[in-house]
C-alpha positions in Angstrom: -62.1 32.2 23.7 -60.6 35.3 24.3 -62.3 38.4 23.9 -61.5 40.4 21.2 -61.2 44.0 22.6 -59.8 44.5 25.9 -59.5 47.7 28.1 -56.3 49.2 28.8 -55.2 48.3 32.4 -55.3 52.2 33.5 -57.6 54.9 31.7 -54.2 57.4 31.2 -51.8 54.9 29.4 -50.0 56.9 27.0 -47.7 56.1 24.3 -44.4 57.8 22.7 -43.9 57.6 19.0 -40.7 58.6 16.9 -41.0 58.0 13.3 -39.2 58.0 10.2 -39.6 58.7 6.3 -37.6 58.5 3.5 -38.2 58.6 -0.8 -37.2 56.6 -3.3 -38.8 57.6 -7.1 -41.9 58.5 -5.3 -42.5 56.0 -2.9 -42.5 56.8 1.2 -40.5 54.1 3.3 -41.6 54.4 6.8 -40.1 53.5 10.0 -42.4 54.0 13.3 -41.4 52.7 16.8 -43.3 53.5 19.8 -43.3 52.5 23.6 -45.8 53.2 26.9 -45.4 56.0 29.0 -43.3 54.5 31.7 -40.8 52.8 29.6 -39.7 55.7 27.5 -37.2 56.2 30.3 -35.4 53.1 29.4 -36.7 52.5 25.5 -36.9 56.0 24.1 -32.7 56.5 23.6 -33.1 52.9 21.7 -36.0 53.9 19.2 -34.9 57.2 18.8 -31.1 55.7 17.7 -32.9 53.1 15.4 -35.1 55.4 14.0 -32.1 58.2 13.4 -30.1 54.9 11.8 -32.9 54.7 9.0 -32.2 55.0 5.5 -32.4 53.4 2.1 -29.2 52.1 0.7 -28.4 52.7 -3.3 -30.2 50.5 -5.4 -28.6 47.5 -6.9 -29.2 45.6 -10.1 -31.4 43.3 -8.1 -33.4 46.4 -7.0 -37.3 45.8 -8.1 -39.7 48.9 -7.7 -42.9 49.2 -6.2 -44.4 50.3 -9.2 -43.0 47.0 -10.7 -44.4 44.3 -7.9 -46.0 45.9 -5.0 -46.6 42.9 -2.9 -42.6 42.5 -2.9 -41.1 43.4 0.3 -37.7 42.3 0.1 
């Protein structure tokens, strides 16, 4: 069995974090994306392009609020 917390290979590993919002008849809609410290280099243009990309698109008739069934997610 595996343990269930494990250490972090090296005591100064960092993340980067780029994050999202947007509201819809009071409800937050979040997207967060974040990568280690050495990878930003390559991954940080990426997330911060998909994260720049997010937004809610018009409601259709199918549209059902959160207020309405709050354990929908699609």
């Amino acid at each position: 069995m595996l343990p269930l917390l494990s250490q972090a290979p090296e005591p100064n590993l960092f993340r980067h974090n780029v994050a999202c919002t947007a509201e819809r008849d009071g409800f937050l809609y979040s997207l967060n994306a974040s990568t280690l410290s050495k990878q930003w280099e390559s991954m940080g243009p990426l997330l911060q392009k998909a994260v720049a990309s997010f937004h809610l698109l018009p409601p259709t008739e199918k549209y059902v609020p959160p207020y309405q069934d709050p354990w929908r997610f699609w």
